[in-house]
Backbone of each chain as ProteinMPNN parsed JSONL, in Angstrom:
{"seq_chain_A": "XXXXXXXXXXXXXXXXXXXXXXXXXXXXXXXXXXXXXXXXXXXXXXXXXXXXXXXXXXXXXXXXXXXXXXXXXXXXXXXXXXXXXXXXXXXXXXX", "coords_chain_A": {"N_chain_A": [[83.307, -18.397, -184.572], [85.21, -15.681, -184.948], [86.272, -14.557, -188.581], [88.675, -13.25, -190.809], [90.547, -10.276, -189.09], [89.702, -8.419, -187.436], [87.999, -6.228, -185.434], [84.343, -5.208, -185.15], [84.21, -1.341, -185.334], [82.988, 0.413, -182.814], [80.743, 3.545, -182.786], [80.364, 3.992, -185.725], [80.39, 2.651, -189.003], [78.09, 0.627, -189.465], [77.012, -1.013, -191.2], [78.793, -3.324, -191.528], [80.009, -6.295, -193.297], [82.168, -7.984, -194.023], [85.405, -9.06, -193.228], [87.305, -7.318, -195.554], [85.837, -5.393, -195.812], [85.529, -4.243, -193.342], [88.353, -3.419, -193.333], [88.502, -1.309, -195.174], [87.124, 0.129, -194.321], [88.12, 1.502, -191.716], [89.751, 3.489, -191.824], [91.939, 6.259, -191.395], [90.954, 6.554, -188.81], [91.392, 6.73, -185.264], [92.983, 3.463, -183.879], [93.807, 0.551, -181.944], [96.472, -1.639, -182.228], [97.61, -4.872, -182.009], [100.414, -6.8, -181.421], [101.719, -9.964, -182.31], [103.316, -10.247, -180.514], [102.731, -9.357, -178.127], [103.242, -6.742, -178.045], [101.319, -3.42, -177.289], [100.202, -1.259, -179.897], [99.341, 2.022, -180.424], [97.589, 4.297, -182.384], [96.83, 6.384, -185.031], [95.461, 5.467, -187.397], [97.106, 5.454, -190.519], [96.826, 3.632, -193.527], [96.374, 0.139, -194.888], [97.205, -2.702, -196.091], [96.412, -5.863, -198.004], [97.742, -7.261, -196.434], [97.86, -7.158, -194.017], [99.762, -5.334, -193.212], [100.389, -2.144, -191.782], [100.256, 1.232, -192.074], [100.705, 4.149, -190.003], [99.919, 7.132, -188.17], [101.023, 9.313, -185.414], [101.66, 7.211, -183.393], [101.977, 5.304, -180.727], [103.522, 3.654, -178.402], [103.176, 0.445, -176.148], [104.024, -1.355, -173.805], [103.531, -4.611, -171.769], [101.232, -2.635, -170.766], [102.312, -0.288, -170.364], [103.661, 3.111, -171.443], [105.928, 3.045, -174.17], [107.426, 3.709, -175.893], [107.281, 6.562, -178.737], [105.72, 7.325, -181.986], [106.427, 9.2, -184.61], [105.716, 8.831, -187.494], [104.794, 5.003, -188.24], [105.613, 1.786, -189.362], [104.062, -1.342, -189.999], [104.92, -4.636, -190.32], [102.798, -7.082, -191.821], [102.651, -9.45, -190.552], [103.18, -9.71, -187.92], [100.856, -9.003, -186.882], [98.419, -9.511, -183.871], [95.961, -8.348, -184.163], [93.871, -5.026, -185.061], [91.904, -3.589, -184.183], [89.372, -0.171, -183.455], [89.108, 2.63, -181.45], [88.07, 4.905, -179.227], [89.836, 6.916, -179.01], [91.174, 10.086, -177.098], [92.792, 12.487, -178.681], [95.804, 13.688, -176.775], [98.032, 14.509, -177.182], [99.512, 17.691, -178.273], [100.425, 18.795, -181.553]], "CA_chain_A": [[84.67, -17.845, -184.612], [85.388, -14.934, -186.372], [87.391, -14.543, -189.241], [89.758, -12.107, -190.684], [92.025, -9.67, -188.267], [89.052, -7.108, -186.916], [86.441, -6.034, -185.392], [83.387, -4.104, -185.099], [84.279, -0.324, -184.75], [81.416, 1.269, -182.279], [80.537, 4.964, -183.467], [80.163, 3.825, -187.071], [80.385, 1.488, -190.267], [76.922, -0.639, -189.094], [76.716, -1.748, -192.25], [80.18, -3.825, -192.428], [79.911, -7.06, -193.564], [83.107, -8.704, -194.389], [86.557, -8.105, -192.717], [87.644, -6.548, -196.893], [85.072, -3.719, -195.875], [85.966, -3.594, -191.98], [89.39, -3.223, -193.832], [88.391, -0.319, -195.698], [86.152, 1.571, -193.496], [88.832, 2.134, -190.637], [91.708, 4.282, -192.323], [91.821, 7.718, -190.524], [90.48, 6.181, -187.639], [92.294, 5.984, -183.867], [93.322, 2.499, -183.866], [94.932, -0.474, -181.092], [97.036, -2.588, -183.448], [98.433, -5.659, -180.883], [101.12, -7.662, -182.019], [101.908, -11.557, -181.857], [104.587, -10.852, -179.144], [102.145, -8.652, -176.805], [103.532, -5.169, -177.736], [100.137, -2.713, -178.544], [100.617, 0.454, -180.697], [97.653, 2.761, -180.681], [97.497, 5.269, -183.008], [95.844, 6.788, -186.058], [95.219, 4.637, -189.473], [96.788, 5.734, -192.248], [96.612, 2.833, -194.44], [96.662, -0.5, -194.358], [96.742, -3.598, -196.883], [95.398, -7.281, -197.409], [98.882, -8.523, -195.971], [97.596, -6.68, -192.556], [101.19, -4.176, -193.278], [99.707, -1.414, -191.226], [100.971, 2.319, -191.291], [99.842, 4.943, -189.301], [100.872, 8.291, -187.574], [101.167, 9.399, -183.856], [102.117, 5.846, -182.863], [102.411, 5.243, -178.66], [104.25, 1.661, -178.289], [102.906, 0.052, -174.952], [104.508, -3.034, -173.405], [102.81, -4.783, -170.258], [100.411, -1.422, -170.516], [103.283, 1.178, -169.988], [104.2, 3.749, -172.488], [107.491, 3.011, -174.177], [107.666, 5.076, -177.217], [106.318, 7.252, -179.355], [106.204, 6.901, -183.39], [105.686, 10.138, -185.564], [104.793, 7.611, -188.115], [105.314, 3.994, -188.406], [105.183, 0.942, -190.493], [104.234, -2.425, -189.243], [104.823, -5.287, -190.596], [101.383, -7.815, -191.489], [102.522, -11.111, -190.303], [103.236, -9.606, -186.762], [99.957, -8.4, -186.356], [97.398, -10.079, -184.247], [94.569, -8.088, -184.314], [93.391, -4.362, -185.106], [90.425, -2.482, -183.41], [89.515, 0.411, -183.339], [89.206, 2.891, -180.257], [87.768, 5.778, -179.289], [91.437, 7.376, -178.141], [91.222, 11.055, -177.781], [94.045, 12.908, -178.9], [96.009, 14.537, -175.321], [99.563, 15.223, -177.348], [99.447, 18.502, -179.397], [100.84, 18.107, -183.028]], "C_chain_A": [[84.698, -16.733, -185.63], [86.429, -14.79, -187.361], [87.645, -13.239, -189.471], [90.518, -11.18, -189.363], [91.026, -8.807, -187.484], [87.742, -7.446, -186.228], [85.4, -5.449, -185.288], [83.63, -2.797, -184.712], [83.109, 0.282, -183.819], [82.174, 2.717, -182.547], [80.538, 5.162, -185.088], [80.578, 2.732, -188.421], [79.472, 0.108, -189.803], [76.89, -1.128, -189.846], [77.823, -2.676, -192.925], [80.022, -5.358, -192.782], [80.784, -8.224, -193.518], [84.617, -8.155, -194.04], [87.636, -7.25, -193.92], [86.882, -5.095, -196.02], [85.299, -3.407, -194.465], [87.402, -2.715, -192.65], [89.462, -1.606, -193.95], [87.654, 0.651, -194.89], [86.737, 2.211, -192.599], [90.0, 3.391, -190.712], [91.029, 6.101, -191.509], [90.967, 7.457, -189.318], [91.835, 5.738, -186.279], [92.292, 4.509, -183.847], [94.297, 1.733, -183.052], [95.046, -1.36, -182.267], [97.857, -3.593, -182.282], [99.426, -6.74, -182.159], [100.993, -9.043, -181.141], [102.527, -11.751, -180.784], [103.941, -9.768, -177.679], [102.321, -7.335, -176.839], [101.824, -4.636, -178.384], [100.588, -1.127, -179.325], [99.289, 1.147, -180.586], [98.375, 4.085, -181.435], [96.435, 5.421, -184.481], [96.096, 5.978, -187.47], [95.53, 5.087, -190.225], [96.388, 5.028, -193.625], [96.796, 1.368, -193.879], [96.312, -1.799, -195.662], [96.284, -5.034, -196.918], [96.125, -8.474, -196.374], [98.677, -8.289, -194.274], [99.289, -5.694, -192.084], [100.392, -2.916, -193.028], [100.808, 0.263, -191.535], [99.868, 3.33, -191.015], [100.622, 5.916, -188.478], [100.373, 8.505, -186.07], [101.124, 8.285, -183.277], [102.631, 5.942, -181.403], [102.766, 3.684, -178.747], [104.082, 1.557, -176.489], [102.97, -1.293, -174.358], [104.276, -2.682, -171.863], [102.164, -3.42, -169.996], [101.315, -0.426, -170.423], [103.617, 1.442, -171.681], [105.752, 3.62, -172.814], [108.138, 3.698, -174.718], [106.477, 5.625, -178.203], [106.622, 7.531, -180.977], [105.808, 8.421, -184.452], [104.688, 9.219, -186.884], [105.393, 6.272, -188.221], [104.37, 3.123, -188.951], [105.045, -0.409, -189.854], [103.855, -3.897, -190.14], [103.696, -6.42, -190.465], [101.827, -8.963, -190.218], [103.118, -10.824, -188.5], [101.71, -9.03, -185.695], [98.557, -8.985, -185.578], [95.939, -10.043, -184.026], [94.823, -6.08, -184.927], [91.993, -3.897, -184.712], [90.529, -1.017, -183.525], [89.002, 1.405, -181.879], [88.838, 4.581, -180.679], [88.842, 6.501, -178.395], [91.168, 8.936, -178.493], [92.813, 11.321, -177.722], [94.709, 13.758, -177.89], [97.213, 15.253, -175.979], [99.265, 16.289, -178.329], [99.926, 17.654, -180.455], [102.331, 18.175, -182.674]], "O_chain_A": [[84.333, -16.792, -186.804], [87.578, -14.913, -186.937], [87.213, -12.277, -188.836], [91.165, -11.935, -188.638], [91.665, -8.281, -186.573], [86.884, -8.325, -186.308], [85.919, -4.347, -185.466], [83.312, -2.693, -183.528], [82.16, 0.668, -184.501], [83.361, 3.043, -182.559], [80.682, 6.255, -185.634], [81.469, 1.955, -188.077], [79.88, -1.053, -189.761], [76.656, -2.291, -189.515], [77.969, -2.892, -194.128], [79.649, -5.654, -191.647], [80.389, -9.31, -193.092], [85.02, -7.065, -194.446], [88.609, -6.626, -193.496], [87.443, -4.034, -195.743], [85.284, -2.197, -194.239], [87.495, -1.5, -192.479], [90.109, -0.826, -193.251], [87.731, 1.877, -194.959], [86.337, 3.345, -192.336], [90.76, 3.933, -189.91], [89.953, 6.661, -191.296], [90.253, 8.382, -188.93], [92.743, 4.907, -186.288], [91.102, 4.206, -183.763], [95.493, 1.984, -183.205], [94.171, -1.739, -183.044], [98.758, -3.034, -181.657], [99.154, -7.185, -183.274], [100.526, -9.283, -180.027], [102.55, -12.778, -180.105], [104.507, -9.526, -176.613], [101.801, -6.616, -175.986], [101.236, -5.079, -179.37], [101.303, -0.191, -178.966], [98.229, 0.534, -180.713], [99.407, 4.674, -181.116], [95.515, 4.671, -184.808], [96.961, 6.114, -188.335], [94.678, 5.423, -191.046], [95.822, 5.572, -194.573], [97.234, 1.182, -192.744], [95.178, -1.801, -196.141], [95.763, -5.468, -195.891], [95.794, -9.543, -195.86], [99.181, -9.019, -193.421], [99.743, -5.496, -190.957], [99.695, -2.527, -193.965], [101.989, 0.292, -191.188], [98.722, 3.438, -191.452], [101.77, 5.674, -188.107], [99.403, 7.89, -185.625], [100.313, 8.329, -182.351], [103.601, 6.615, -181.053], [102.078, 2.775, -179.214], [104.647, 2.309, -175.694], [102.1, -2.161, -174.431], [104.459, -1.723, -171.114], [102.524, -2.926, -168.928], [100.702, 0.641, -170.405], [103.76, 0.693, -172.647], [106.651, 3.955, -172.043], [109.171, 4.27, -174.369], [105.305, 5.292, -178.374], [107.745, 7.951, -181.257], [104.696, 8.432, -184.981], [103.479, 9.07, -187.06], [106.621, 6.296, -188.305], [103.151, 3.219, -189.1], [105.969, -0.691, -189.09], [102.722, -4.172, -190.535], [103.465, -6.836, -189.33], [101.237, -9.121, -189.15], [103.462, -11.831, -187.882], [101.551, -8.79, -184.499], [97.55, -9.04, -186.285], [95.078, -10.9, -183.826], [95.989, -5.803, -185.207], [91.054, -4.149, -185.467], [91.649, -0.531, -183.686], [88.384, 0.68, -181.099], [89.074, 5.251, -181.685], [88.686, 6.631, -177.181], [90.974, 9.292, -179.655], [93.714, 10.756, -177.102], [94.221, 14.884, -177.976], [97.531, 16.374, -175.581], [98.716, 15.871, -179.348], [99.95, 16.424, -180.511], [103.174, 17.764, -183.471]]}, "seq_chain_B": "XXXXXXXXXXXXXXXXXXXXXXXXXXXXXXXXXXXXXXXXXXXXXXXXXXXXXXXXXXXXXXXXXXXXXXXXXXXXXXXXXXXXXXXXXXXXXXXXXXXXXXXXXXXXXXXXXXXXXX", "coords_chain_B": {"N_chain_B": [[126.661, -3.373, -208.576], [125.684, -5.769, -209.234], [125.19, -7.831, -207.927], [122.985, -7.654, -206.676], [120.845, -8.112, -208.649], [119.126, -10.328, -208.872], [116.522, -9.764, -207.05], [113.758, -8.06, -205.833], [114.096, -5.386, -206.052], [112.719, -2.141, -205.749], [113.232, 1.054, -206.284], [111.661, 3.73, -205.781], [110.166, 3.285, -207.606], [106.818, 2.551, -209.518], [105.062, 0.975, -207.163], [103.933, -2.709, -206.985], [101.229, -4.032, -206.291], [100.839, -5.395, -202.973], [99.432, -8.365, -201.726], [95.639, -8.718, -201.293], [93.909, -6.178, -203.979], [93.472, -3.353, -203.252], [91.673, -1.152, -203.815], [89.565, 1.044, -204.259], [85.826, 2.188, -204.775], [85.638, 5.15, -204.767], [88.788, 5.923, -204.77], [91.066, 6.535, -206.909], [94.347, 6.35, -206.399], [95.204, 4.174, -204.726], [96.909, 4.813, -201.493], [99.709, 2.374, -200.474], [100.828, 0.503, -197.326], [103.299, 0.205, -197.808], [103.734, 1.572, -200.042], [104.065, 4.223, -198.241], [106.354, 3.637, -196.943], [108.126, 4.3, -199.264], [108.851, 6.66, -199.224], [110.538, 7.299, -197.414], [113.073, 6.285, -198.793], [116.526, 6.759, -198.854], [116.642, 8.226, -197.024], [117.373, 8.383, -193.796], [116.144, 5.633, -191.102], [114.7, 4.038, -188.743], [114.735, 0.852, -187.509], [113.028, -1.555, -185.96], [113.479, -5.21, -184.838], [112.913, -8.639, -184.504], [113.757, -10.347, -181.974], [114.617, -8.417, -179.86], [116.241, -6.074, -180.683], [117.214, -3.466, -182.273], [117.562, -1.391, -185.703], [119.457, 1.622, -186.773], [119.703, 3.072, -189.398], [120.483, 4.053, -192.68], [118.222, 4.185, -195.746], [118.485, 2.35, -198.216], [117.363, 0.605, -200.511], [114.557, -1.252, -200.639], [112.343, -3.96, -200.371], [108.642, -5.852, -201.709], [108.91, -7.777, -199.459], [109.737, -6.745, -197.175], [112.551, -6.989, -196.864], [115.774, -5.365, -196.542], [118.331, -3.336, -197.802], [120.131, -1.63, -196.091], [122.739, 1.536, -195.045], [125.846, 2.48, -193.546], [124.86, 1.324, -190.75], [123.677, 1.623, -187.419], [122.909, -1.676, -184.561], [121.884, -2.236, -182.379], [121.149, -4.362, -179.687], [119.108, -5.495, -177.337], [118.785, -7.094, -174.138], [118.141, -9.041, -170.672], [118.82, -9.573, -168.099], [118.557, -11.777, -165.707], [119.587, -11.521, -161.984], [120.914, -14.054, -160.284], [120.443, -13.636, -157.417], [119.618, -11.248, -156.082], [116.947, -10.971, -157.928], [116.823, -8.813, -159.62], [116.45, -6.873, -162.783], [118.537, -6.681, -164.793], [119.425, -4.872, -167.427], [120.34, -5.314, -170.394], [122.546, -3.288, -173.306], [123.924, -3.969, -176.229], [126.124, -2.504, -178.859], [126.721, -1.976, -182.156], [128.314, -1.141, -185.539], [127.932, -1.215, -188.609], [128.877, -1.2, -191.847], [127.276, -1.469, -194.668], [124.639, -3.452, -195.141], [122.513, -5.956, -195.222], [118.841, -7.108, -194.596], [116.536, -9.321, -193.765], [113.429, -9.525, -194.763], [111.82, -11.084, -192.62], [112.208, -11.014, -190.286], [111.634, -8.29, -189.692], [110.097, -6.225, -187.402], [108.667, -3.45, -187.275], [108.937, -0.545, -189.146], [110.312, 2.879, -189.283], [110.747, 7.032, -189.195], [113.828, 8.488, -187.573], [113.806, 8.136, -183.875], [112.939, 10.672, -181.995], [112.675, 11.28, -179.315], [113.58, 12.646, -176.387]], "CA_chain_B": [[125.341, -4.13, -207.667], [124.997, -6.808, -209.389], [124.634, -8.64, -207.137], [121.575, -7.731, -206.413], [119.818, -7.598, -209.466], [117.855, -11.113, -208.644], [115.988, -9.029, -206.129], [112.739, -7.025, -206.405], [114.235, -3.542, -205.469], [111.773, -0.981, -206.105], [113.643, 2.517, -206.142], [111.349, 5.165, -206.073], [108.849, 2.851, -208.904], [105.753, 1.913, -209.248], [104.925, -0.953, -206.747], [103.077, -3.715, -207.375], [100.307, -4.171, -204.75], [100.977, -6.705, -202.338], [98.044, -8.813, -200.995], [94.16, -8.504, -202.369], [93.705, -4.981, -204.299], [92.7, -2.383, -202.322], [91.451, 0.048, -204.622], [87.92, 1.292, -204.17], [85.969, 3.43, -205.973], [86.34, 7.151, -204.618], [89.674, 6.585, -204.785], [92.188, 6.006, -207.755], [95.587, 5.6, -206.3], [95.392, 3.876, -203.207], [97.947, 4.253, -200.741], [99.242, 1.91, -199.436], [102.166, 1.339, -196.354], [104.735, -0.118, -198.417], [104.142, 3.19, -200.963], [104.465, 5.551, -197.491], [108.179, 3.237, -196.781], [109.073, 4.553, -200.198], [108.529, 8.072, -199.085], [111.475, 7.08, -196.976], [114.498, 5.79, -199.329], [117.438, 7.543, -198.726], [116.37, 9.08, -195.462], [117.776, 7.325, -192.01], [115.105, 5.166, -190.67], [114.634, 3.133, -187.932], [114.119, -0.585, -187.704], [112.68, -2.74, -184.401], [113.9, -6.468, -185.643], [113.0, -9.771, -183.652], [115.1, -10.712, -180.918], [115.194, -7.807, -179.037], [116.785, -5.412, -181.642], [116.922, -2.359, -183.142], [118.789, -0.869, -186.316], [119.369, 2.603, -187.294], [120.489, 3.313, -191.072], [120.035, 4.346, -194.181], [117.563, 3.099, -196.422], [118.886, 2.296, -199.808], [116.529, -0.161, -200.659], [113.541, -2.404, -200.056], [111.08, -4.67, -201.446], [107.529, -6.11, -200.677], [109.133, -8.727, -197.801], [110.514, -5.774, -196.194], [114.014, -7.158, -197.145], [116.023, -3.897, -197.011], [119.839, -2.322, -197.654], [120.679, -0.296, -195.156], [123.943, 1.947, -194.965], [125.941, 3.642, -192.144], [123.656, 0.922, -189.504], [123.869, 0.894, -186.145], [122.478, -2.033, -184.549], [121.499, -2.014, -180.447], [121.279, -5.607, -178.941], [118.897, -5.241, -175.777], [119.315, -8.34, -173.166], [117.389, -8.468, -169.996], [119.775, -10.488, -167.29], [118.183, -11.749, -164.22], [120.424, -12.039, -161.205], [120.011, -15.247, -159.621], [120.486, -13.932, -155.81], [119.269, -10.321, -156.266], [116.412, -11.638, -158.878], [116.723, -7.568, -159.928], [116.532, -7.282, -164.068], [119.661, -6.401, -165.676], [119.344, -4.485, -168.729], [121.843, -4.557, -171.033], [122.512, -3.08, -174.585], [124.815, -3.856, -177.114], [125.901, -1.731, -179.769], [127.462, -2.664, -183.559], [128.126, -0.315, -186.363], [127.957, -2.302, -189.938], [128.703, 0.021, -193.135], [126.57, -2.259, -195.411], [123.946, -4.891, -194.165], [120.79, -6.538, -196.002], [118.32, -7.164, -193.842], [115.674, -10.243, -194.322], [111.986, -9.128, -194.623], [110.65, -11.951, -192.084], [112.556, -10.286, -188.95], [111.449, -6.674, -189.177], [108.33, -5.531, -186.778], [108.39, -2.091, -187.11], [109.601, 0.99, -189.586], [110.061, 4.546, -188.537], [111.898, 7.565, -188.919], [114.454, 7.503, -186.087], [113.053, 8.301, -183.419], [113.214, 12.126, -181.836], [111.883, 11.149, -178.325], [114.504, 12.976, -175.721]], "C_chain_B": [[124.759, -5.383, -208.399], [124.075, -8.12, -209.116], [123.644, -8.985, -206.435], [120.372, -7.868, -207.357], [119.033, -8.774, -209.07], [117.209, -10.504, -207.835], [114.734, -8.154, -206.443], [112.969, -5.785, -206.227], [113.455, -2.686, -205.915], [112.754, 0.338, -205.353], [112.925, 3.206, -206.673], [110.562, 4.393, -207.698], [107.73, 2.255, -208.841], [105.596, 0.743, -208.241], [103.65, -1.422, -206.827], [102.543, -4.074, -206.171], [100.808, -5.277, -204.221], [99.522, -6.71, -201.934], [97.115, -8.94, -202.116], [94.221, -6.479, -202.691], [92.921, -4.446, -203.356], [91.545, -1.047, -202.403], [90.072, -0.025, -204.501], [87.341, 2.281, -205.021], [85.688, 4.729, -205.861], [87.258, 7.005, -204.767], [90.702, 5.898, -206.36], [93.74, 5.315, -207.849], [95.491, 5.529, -204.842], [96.342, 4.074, -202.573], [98.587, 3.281, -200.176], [100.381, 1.588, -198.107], [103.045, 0.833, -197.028], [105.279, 1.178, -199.128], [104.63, 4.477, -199.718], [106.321, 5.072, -197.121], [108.688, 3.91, -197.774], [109.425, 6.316, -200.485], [110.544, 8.333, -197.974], [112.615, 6.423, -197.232], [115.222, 6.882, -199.394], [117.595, 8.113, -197.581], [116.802, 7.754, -194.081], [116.291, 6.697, -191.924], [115.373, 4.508, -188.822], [113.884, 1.866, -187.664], [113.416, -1.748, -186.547], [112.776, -4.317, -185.657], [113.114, -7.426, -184.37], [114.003, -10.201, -182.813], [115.177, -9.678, -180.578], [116.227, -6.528, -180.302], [116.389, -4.32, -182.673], [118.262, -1.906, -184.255], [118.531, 1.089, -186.737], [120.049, 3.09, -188.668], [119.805, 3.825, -191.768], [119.578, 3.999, -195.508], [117.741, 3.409, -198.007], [118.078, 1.885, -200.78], [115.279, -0.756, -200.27], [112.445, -3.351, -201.366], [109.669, -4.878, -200.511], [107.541, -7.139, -199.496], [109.548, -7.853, -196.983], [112.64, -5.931, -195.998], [114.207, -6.004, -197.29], [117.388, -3.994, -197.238], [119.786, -1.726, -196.819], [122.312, 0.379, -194.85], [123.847, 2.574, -193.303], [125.022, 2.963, -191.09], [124.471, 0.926, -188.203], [122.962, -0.226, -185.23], [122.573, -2.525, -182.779], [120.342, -3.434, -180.393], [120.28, -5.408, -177.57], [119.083, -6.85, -175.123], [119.309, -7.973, -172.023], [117.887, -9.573, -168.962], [118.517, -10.849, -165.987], [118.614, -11.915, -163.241], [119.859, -12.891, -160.078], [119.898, -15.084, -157.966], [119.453, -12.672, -155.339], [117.428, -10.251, -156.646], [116.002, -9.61, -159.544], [117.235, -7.874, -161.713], [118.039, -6.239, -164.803], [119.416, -6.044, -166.905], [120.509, -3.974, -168.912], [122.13, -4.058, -172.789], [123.822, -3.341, -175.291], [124.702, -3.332, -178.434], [127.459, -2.36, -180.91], [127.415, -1.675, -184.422], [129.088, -1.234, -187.53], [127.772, -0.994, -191.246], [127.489, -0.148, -193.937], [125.835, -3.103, -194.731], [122.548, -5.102, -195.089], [120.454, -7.349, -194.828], [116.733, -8.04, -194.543], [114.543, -9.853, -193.766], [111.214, -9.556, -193.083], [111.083, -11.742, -190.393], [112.02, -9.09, -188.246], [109.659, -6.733, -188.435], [108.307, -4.199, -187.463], [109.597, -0.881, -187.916], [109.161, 2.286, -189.27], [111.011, 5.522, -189.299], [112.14, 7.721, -187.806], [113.448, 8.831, -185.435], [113.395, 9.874, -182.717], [112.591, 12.274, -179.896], [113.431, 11.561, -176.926], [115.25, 11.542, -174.476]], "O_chain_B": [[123.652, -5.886, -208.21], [123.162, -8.835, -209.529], [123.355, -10.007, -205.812], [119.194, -7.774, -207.01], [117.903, -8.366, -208.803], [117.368, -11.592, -207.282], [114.823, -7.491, -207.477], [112.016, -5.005, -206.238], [113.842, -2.496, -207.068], [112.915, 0.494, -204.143], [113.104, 3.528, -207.847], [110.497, 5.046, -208.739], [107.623, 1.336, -208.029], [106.004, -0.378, -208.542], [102.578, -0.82, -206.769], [103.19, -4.377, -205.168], [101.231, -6.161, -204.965], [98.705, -5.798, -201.809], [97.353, -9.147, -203.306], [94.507, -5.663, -201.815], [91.945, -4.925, -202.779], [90.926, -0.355, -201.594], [89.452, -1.081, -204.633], [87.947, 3.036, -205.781], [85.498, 5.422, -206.86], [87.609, 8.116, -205.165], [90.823, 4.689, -206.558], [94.248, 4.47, -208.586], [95.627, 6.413, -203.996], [97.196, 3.326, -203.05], [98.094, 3.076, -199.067], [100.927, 2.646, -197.795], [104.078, 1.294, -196.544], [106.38, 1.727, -199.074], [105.332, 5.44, -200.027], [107.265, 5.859, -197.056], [109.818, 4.324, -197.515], [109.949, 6.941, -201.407], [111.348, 9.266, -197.982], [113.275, 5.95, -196.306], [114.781, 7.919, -199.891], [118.695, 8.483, -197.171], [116.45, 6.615, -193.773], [115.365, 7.177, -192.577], [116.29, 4.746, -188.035], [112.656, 1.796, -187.601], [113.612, -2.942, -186.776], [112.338, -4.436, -186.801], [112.769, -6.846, -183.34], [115.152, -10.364, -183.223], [116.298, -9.382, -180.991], [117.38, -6.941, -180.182], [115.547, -4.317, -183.571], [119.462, -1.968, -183.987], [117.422, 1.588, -186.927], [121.197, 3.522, -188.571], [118.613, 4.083, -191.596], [120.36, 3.57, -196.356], [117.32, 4.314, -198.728], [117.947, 2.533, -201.819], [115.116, -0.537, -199.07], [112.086, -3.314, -202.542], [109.424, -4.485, -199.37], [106.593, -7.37, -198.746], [109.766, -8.278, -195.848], [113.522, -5.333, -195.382], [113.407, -5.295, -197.9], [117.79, -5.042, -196.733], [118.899, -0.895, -197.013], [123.106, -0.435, -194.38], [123.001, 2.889, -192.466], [124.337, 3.748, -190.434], [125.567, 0.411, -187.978], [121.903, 0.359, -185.002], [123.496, -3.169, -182.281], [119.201, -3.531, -180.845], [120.959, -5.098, -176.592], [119.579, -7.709, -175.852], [119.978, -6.996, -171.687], [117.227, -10.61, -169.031], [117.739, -10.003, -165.546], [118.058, -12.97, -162.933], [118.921, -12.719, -159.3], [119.446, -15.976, -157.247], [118.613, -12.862, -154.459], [116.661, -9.651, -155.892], [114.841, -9.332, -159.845], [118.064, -8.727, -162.028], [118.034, -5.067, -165.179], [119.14, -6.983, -167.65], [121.277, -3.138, -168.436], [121.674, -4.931, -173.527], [124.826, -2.829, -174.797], [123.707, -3.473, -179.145], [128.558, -2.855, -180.658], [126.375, -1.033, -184.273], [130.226, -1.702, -187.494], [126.86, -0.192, -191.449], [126.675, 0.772, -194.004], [126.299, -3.564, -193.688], [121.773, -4.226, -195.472], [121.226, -8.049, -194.174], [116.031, -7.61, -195.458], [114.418, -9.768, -192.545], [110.395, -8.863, -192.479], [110.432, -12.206, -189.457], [111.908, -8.807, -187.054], [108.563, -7.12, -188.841], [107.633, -4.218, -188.493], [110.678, -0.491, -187.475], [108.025, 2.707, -189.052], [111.944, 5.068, -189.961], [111.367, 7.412, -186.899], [112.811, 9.78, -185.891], [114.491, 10.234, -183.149], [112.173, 13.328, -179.417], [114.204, 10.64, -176.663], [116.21, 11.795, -173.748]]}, "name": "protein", "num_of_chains": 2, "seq": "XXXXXXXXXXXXXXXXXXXXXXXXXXXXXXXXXXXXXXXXXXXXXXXXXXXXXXXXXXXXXXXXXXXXXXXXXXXXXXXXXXXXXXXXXXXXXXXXXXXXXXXXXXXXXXXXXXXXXXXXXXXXXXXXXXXXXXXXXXXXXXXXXXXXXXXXXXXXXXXXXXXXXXXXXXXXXXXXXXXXXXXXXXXXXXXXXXXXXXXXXXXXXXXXXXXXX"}
């Protein structure tokens, strides 16, 4: 079973060890963030701490796979969160 | 405001990390998302709550539960009917406008500014 909230990015950080340093290695990285109630967010990492309180900019909110909204930046509360990955999402929306 | 002083309000001060430290060593002052919320006191926000619910106000306050103040809120009710002959989904919204409102940390999903999406 694995522990902590993550998991293996492919295209870099081979050397992660412990989900502290998955933690740390993802920030400015495209990122799916799924919540407890099924909604996913994908967007870019800005930060993120040990409570799993995520923020991050160009945020797409996608319930049952459809686009619902779109977040310039947003803040997401840990204890709704129940996973993070990261994703090789390219970027289609200008700035 | 006294009434608030038992409260952790952080206006615009130092906050005190939540969680395990984050701090590594290229960097000195970590960011982290509670410090980018505080980039946003005073400024409208927008709130997604539990239950189906969204608020829009003005953020006076907050702490590290996400407990907030908010002024000037409006607060949009969604509610998703099913008609029992039809079985077609009924969406419905309700709307509330609250001058004042504190808002308990362990509800909120999601902070924003509001949103700009036509």
């Amino acid at each position: 079973m694995s522990t902590g909230g993550g998991e293996k990015g492919s295209g870099g950080g081979g050397s992660v060890k412990t989900p502290a340093d998955f933690l740390k290695s993802i920030r400015g990285r495209p990122v799916v963030v799924k919540l407890n109630s099924g909604v996913d967010y994908r967007g870019i990492l800005a930060c993120l701490d040990g409570y799993m309180n995520i923020a991050m900019e160009q945020t797409e909110e996608y319930v049952n796979g459809q686009l619902k909204n779109k977040y310039g930046d947003a803040f997401i509360r840990g204890n709704n969160v129940l996973y993070i990955s990261t994703s090789k999402r390219t970027l289609a929306e200008g700035a | 405001m006294a009434f608030f002083s038992n409260f952790n309000w952080r206006k615009k001060q130092g906050l005190v990390e939540g969680g395990h430290s984050m701090a590594s060593e290229e960097e000195s002052t970590v960011k982290e998302p509670l410090d980018l919320i505080r980039l946003s006191l005073d400024e409208r926000i927008y709130v997604k709550l539990r239950s189906d619910r969204e608020l829009r106000g003005k953020l006076h306050a907050y702490d590290q539960h996400l407990n907030m103040i908010l002024g000037d809120v409006e607060e949009i009710i969604t509610t998703v009917e099913i008609d029992d002959e039809t079985y077609e989904e009924i969406v419905r919204t309700t709307k509330r406008t609250v001058p004042f409102l504190f808002v308990r940390g362990d509800g909120v999903i999601l902070v924003s500014p509001p949103l700009r999406t036509a």
